[in-house]
gemmi code that builds the backbone of each chain (N, CA, C; Angstrom):
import gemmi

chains = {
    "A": [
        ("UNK", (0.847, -1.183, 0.000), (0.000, 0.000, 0.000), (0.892, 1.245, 0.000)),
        ("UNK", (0.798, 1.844, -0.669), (1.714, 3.193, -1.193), (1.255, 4.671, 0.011)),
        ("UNK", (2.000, 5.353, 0.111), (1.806, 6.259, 1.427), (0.719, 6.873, 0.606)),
        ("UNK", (-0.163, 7.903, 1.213), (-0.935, 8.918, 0.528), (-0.313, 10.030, 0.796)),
        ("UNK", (-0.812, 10.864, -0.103), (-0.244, 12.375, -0.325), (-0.969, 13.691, 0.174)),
        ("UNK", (-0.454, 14.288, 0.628), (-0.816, 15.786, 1.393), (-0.215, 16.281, 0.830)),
        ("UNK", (-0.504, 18.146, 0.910), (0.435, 18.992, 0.647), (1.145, 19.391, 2.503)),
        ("UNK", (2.134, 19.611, 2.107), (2.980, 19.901, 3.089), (2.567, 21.036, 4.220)),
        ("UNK", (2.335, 21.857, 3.685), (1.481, 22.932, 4.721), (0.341, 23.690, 3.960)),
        ("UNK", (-0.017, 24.053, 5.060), (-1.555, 25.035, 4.869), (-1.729, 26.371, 6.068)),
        ("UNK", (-2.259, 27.298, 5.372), (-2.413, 28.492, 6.709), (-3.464, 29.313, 6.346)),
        ("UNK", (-4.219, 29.812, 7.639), (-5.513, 30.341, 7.670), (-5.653, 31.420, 8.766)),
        ("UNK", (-6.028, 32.484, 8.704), (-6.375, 33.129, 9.845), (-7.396, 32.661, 10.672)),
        ("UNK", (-7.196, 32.975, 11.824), (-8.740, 32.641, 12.761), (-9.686, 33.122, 12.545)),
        ("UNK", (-10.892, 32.658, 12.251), (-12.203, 32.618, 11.687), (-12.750, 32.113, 10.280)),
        ("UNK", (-11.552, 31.685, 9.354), (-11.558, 31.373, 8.634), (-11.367, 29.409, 8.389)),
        ("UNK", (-12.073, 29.182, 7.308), (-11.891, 27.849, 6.802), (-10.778, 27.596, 5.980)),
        ("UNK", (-10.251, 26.408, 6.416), (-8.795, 25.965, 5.449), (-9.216, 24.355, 5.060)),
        ("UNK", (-8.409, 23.493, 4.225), (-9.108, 22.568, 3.875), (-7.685, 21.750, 3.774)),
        ("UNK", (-7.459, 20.716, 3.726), (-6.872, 19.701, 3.807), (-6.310, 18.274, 3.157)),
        ("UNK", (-5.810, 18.405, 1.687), (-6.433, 16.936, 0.783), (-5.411, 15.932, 1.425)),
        ("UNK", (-6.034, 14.736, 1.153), (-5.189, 13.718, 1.054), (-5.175, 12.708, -0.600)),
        ("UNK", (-4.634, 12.537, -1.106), (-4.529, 11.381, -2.570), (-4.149, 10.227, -2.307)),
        ("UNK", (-5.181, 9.338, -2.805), (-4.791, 8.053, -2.521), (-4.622, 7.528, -3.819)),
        ("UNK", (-5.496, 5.831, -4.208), (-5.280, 5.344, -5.284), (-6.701, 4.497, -5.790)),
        ("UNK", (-6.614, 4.068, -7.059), (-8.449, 3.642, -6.891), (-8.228, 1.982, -6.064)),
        ("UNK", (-7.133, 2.103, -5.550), (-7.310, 0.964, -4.435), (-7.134, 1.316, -3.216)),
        ("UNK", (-7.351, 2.214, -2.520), (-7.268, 2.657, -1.501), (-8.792, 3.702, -1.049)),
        ("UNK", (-8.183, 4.920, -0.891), (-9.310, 6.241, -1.172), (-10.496, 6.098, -1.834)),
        ("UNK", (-9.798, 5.453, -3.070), (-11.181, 5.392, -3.929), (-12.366, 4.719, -4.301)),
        ("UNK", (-11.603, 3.443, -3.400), (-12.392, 2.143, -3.275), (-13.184, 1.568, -1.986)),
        ("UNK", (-12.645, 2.505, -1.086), (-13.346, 2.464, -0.120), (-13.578, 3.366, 1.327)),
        ("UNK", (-14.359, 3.495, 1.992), (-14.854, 4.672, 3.274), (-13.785, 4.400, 4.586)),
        ("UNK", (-12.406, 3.950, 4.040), (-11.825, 3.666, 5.010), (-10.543, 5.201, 5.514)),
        ("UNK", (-10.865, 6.434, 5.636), (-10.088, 7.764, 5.445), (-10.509, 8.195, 7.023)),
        ("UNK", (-9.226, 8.356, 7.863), (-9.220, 9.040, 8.683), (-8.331, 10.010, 8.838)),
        ("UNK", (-8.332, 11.082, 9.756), (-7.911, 12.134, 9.510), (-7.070, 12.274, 11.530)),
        ("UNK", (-5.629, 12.679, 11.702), (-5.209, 12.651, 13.169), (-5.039, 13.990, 13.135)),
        ("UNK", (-5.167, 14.495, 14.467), (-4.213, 16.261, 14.291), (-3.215, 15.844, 15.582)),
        ("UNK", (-1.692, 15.904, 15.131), (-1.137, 16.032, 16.623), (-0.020, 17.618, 16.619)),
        ("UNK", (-0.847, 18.205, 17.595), (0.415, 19.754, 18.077), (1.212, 19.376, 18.328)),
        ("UNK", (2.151, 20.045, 18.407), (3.619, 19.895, 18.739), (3.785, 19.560, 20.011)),
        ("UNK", (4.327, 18.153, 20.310), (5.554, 17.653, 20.962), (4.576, 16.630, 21.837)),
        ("UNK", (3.180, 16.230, 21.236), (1.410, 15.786, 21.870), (1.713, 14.509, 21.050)),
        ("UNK", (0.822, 13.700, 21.259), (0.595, 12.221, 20.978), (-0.366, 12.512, 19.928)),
        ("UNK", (-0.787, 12.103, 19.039), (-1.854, 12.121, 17.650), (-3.068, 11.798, 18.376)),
        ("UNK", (-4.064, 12.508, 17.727), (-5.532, 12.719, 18.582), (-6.317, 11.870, 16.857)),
        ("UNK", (-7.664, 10.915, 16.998), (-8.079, 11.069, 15.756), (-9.460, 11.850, 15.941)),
        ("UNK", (-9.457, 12.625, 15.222), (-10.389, 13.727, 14.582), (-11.193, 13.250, 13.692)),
        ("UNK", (-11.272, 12.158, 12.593), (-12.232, 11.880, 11.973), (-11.960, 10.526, 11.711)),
        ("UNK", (-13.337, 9.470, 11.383), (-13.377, 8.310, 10.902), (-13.786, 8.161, 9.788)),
        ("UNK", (-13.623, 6.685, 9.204), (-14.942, 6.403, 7.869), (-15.015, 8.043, 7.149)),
        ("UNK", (-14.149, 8.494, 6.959), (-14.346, 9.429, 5.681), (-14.853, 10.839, 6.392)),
        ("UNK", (-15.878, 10.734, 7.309), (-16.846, 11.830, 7.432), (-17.471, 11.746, 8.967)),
        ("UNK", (-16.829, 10.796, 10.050), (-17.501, 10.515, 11.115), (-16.654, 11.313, 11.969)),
        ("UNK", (-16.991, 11.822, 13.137), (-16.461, 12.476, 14.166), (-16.412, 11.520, 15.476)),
        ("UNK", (-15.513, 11.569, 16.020), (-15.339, 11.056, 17.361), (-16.130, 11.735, 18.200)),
        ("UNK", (-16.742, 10.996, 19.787), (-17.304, 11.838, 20.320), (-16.133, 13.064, 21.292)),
        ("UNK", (-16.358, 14.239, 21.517), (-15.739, 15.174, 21.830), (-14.862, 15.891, 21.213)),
        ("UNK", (-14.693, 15.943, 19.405), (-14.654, 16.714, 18.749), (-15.233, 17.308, 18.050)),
        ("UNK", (-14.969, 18.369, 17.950), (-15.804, 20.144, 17.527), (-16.082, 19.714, 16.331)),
        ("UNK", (-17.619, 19.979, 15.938), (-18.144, 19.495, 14.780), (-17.506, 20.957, 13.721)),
        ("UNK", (-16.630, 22.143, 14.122), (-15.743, 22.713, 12.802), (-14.687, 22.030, 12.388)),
        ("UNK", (-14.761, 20.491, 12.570), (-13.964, 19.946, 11.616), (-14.808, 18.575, 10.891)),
        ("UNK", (-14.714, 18.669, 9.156), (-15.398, 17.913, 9.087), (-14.619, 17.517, 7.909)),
        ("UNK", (-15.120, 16.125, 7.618), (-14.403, 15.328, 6.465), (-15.357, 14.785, 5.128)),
        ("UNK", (-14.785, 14.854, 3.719), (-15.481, 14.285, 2.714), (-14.422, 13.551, 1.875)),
        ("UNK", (-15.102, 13.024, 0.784), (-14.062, 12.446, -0.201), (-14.908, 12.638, -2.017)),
        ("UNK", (-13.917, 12.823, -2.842), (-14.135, 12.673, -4.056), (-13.371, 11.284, -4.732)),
        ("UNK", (-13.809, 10.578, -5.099), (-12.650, 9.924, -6.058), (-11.604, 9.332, -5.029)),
        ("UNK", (-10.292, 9.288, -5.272), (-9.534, 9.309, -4.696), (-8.850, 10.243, -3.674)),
        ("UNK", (-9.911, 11.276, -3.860), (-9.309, 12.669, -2.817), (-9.913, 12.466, -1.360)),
        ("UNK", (-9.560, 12.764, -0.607), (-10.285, 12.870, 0.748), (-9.988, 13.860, 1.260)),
        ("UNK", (-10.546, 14.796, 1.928), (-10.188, 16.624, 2.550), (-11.055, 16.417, 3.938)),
        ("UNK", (-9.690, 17.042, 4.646), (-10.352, 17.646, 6.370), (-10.862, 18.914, 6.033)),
        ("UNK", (-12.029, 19.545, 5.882), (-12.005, 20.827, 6.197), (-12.321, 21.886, 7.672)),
        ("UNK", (-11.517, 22.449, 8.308), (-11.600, 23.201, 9.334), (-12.372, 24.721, 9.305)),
        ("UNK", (-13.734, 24.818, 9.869), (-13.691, 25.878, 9.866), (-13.936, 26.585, 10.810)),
        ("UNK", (-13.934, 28.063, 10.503), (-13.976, 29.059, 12.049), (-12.463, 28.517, 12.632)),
        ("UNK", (-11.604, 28.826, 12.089), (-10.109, 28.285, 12.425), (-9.913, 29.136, 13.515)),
        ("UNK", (-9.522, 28.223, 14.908), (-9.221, 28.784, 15.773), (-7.623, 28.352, 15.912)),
        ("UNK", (-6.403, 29.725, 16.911), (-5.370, 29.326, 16.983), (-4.902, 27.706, 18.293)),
        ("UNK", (-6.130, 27.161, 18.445), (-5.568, 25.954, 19.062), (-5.500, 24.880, 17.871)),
        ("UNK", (-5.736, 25.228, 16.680), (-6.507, 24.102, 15.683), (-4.540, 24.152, 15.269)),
        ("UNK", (-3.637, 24.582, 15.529), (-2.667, 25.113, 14.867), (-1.752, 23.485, 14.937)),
        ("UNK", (-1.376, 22.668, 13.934), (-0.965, 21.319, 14.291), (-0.584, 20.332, 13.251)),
        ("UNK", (0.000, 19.324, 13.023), (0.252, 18.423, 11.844), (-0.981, 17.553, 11.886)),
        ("UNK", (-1.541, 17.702, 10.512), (-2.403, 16.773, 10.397), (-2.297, 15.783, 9.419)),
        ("UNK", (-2.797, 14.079, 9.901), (-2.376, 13.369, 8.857), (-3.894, 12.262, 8.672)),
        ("UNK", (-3.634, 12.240, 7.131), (-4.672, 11.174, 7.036), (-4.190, 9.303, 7.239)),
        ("UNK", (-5.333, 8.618, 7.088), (-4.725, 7.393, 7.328), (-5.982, 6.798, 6.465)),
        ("UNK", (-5.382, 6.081, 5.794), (-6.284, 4.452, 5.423), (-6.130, 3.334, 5.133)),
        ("UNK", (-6.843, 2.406, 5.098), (-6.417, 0.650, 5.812), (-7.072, -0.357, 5.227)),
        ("UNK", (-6.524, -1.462, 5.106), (-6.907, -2.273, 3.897), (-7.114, -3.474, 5.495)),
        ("UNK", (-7.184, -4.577, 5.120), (-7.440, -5.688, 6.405), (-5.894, -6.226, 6.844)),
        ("UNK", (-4.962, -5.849, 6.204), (-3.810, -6.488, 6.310), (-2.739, -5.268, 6.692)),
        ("UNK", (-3.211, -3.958, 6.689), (-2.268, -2.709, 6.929), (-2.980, -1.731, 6.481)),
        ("UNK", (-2.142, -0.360, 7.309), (-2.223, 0.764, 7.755), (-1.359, 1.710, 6.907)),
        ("UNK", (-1.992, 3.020, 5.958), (-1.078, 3.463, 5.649), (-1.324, 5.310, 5.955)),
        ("UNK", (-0.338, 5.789, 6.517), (-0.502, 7.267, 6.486), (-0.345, 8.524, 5.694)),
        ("UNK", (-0.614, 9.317, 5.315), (-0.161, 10.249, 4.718), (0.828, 11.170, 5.513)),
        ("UNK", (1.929, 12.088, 4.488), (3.015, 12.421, 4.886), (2.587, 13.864, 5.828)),
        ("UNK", (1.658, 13.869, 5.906), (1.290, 15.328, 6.924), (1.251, 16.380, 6.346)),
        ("UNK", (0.678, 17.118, 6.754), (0.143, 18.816, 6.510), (0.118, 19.057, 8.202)),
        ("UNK", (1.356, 20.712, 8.029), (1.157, 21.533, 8.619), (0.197, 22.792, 8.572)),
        ("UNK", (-0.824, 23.344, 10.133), (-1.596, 23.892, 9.583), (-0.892, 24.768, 10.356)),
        ("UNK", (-0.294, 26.363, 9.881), (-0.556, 27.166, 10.673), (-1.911, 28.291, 10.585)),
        ("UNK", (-1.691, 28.805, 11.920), (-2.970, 29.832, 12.448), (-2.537, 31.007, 12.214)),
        ("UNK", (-2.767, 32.023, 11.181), (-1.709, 33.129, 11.023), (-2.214, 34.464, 12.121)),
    ],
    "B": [
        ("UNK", (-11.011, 5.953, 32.419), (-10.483, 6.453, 31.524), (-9.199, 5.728, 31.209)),
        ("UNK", (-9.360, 5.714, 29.821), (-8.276, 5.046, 29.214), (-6.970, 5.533, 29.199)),
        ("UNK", (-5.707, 4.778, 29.373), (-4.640, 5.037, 29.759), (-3.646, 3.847, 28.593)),
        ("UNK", (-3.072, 4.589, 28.019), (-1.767, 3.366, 27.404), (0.092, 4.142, 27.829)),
        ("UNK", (0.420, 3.641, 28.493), (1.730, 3.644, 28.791), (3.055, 2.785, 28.454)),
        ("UNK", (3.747, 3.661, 26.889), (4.693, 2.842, 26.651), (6.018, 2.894, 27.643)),
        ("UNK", (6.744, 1.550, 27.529), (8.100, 1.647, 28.441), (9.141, 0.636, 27.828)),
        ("UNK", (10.234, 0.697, 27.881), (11.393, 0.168, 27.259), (12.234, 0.731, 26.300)),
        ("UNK", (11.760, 2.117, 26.134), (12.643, 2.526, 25.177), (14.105, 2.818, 25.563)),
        ("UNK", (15.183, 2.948, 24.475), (16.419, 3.202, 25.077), (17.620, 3.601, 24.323)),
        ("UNK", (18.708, 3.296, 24.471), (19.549, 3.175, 23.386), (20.311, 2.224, 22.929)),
        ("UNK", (20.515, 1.541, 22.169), (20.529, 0.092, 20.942), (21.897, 0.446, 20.368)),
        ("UNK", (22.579, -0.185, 20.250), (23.711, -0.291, 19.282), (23.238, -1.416, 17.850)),
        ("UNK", (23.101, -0.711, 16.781), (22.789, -1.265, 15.409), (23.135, -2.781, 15.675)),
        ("UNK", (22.588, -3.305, 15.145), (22.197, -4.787, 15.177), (21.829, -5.202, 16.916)),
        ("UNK", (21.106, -4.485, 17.324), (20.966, -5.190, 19.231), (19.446, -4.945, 18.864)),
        ("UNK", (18.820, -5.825, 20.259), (17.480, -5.487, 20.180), (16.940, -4.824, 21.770)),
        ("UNK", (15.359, -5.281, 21.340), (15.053, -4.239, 22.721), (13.427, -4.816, 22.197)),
        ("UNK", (12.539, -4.655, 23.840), (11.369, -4.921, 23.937), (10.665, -3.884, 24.458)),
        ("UNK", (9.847, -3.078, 23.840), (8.860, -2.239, 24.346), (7.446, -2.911, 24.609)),
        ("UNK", (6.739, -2.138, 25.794), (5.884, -2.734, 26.859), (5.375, -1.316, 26.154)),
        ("UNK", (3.283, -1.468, 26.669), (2.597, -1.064, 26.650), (1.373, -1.229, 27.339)),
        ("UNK", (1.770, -0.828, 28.359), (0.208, -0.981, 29.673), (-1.263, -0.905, 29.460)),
        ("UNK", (-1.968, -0.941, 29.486), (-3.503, -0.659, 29.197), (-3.982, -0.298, 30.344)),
        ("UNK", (-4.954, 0.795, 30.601), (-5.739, 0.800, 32.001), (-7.014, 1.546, 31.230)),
        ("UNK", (-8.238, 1.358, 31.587), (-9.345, 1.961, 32.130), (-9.945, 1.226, 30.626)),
        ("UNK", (-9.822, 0.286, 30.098), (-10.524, -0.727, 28.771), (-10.290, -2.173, 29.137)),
        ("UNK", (-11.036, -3.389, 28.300), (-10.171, -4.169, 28.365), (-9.884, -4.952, 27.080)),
        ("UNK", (-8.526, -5.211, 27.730), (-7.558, -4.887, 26.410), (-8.149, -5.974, 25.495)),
        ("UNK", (-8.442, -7.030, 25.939), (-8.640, -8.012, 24.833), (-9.889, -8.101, 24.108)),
        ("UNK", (-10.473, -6.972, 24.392), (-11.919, -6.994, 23.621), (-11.481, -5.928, 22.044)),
        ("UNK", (-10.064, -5.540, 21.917), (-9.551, -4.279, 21.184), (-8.186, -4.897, 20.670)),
        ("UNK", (-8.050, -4.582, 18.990), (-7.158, -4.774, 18.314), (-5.905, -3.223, 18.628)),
        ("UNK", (-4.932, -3.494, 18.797), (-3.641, -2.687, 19.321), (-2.746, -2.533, 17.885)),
        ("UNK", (-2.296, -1.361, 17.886), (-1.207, -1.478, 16.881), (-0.002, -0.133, 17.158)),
        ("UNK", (1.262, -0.670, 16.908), (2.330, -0.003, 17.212), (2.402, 1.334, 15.962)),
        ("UNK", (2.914, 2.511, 16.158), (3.134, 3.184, 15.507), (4.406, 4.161, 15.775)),
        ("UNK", (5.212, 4.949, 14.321), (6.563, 5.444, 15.048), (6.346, 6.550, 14.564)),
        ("UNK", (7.090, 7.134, 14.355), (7.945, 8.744, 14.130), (8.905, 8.581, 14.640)),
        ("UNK", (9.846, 9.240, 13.496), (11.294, 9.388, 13.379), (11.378, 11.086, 13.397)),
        ("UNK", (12.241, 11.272, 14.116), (12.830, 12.618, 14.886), (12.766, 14.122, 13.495)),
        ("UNK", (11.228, 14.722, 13.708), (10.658, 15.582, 12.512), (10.531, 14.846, 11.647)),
        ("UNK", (9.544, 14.065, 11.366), (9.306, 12.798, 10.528), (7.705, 12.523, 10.584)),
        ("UNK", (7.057, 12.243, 9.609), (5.759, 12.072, 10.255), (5.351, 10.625, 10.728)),
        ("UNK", (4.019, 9.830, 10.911), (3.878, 8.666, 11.468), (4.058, 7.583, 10.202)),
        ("UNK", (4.300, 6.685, 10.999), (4.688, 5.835, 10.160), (4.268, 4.106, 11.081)),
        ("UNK", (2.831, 3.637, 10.273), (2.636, 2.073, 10.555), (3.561, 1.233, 11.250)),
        ("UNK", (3.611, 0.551, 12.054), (4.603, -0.259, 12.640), (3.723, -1.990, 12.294)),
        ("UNK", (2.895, -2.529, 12.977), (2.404, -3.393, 13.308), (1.252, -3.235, 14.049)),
        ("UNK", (0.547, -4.196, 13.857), (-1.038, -4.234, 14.185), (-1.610, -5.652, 14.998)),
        ("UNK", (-2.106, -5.802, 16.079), (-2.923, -7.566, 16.621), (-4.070, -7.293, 16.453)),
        ("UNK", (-4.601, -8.531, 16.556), (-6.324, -8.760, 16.946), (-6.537, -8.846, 18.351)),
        ("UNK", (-7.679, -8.397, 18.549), (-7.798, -8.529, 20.231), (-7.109, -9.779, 20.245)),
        ("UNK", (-7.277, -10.861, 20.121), (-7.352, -11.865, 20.518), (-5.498, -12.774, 20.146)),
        ("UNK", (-5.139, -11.972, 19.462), (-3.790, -12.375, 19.060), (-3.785, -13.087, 18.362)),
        ("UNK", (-4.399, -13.521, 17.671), (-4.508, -14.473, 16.148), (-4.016, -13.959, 14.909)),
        ("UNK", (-4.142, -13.039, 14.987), (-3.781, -12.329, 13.809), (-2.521, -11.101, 14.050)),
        ("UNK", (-1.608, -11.140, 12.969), (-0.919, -9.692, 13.631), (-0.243, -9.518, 11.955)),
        ("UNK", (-0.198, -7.797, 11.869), (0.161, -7.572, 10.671), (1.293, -6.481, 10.975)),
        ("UNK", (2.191, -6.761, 9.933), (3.606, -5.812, 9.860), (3.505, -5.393, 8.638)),
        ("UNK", (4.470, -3.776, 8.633), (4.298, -2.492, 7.725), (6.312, -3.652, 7.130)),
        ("UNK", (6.213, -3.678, 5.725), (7.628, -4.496, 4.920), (9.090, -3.885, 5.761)),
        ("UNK", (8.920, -2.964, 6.138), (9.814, -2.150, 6.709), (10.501, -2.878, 7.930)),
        ("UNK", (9.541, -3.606, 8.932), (10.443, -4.366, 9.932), (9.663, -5.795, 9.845)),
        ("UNK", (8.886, -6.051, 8.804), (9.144, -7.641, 9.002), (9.626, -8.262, 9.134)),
        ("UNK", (9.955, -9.100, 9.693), (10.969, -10.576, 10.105), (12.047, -10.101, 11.065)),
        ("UNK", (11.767, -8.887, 11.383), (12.534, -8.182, 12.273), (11.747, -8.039, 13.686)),
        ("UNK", (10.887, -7.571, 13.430), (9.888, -7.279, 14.899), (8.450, -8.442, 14.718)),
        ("UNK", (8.610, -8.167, 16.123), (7.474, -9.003, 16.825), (6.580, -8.512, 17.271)),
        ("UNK", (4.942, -8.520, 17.260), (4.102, -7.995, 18.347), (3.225, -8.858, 19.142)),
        ("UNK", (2.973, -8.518, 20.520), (2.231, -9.695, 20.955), (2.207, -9.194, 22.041)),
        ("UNK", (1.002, -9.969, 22.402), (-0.004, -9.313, 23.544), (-0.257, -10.079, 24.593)),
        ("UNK", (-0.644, -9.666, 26.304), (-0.807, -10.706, 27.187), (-2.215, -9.762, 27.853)),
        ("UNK", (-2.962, -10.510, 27.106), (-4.426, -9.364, 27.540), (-4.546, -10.091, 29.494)),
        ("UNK", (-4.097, -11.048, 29.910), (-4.110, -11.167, 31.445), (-3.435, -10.114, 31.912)),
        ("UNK", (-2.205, -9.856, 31.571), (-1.474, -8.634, 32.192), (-1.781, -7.148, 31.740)),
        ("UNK", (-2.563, -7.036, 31.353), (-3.040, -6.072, 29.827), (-2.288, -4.906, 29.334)),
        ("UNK", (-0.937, -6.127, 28.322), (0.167, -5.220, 28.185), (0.038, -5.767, 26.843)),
        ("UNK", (0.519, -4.724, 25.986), (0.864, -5.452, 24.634), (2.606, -5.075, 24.104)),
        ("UNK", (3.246, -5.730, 23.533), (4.557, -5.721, 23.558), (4.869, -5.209, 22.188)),
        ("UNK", (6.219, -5.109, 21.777), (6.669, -4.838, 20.477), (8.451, -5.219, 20.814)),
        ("UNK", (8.544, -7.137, 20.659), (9.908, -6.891, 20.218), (10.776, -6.627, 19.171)),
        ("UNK", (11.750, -5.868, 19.180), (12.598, -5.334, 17.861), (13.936, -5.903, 18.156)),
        ("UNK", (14.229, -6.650, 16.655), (15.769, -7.062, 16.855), (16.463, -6.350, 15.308)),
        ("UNK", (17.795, -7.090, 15.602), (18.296, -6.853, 14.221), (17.944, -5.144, 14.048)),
        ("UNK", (18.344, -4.485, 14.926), (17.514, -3.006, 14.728), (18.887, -2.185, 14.120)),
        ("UNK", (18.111, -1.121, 13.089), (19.170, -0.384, 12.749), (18.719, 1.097, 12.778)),
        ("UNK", (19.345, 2.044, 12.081), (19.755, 3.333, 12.688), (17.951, 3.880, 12.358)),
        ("UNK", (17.985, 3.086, 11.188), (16.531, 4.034, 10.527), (15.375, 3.780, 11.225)),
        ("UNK", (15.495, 2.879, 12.131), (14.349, 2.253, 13.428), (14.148, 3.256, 14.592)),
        ("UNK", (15.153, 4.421, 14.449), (15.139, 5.341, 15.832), (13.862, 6.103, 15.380)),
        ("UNK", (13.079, 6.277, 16.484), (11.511, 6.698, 16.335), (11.345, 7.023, 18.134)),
        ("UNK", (10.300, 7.429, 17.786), (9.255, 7.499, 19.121), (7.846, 6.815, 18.684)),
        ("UNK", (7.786, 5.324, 19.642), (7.259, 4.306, 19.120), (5.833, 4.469, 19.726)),
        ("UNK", (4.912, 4.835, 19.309), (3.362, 4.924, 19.933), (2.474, 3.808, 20.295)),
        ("UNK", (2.156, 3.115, 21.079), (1.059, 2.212, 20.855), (-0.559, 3.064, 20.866)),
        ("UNK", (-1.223, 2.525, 20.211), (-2.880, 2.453, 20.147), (-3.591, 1.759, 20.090)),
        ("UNK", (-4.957, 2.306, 20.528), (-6.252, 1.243, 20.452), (-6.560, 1.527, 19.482)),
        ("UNK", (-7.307, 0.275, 19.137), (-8.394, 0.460, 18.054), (-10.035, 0.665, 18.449)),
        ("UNK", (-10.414, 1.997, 17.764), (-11.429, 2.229, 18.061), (-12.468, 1.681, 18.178)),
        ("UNK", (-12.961, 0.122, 17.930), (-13.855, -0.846, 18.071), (-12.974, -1.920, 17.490)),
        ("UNK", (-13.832, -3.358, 18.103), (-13.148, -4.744, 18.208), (-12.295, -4.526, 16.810)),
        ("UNK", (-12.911, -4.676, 15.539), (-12.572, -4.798, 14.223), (-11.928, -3.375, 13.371)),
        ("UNK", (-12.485, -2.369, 13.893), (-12.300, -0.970, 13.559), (-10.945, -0.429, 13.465)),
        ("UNK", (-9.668, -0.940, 13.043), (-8.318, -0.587, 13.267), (-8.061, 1.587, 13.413)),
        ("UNK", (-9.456, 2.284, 13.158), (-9.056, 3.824, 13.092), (-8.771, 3.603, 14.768)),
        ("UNK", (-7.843, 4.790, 15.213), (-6.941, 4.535, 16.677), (-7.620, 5.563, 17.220)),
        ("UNK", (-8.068, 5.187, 18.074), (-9.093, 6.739, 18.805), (-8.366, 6.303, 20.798)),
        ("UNK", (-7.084, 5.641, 20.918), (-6.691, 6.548, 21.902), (-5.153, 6.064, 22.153)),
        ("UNK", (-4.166, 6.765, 22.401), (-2.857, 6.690, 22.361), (-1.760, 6.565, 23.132)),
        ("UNK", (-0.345, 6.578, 23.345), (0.189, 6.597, 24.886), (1.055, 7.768, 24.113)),
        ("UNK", (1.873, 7.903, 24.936), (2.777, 9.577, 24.535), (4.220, 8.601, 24.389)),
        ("UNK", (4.514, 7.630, 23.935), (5.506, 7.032, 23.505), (6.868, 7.069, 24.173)),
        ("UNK", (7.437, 5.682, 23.363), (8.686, 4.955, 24.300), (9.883, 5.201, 22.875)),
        ("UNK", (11.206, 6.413, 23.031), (12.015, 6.627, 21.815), (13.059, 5.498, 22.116)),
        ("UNK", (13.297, 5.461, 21.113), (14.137, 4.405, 20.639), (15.318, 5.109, 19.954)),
        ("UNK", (16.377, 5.065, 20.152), (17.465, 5.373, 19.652), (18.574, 4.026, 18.952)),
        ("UNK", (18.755, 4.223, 18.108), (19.485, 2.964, 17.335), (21.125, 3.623, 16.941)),
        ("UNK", (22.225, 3.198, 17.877), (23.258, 4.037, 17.122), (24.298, 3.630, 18.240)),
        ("UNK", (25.819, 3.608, 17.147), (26.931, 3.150, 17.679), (27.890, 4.338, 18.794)),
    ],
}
model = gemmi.Model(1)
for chain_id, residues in chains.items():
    chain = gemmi.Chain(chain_id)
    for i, (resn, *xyz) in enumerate(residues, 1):
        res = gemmi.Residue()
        res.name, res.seqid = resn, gemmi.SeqId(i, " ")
        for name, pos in zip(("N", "CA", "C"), xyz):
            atom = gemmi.Atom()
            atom.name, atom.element = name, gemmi.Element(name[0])
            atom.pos, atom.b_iso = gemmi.Position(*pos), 0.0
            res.add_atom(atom)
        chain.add_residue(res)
    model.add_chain(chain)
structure = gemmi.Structure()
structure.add_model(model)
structure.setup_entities()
């Protein structure tokens, strides 16, 4: 399973929406609702923020939410607040392994 | 409340090994598939290995197959990760996680990790 792709960073002022892709492959992303999304701040353990493509954990802020096109999958954040400020990475998983994407930094400008 | 606490990390001289421990408290462990995860020093995450609750099953990322081990003692409710044959590119800060339901491998809770240093 081949890593997925992010862009490297992203930045948004507070109050504003920023968005997030990840690229997979039509065997991965594209083939199935398996896209999650981690945010970990600096020097913190990885938190997951989204499941199944579009599901929220309980006790995260419904201004973060997840979709997919195709092979694309996007976190979008909005009403960007400066705690949201953090590496975020996607992940998706076949029955036999786990693969992550290389991260996006978000800063809060 | 759930608690995972890794321990054993250290420093390795290339080709030595080493066993990292991972505690469980406030779940139980064997009703939940576990899987190891790293980061390398400004590096992002990177798959390690994965069990079934039940230890029947366990899957490795090509990178340390036949090299590492994972395995679990849901009586003690610790799950392990031995590493041998370890080399420089193995230095990480090694995470364990749950899996967010029995079958569900997305990781919805984490320990703050055990680093591993690999070097002469």
């Amino acid at each position: 399973q081949s890593a997925l792709t992010q862009p490297p960073s992203v930045s948004g002022s507070p109050g504003q929406s920023v968005t997030i892709s990840c690229t997979g492959t039509s065997s991965d992303v594209d083939s199935y609702d398996r896209v999650s999304w981690y945010q970990q701040p600096p020097g913190t353990a990885p938190r997951l923020m989204i499941y199944e493509v579009s599901n929220r954990p309980s006790g995260v802020p419904d201004r973060f939410s997840g979709s997919k096109s195709g092979s694309t999958a996007s976190l979008t954040i909005s009403g960007l607040q400066a705690e949201d400020e953090a590496d975020y990475y996607c992940s998706s998983y076949t029955s036999t392994s786990v693969v992550f994407g290389g991260g996006t930094k978000l800063t809060v400008l | 409340e759930v608690q995972l606490l890794e321990s054993g990390g250290g420093l390795v001289q290339p080709g030595g090994s080493l066993r990292l421990s991972c505690t469980a408290s406030g779940f139980i462990l064997r009703n939940y598939g576990m899987t190891w995860v790293r980061q390398a020093p400004g590096k992002g995450l990177e798959w390690v290995s994965s069990i079934t609750g039940s230890g029947d099953a366990r899957y490795y990322a090509d990178s340390v197959k036949g090299r590492f081990t994972i395995s679990r003692d849901n009586s003690k409710n610790t799950l392990y990760l031995q590493m041998n044959s370890l080399r420089a590119e193995d230095t990480a800060l090694y995470y364990c996680a749950k899996y967010r339901t029995y079958g569900d491998p997305n990781l919805d809770y984490w320990g703050q990790g055990a680093l591993l240093t690999v070097s002469s």
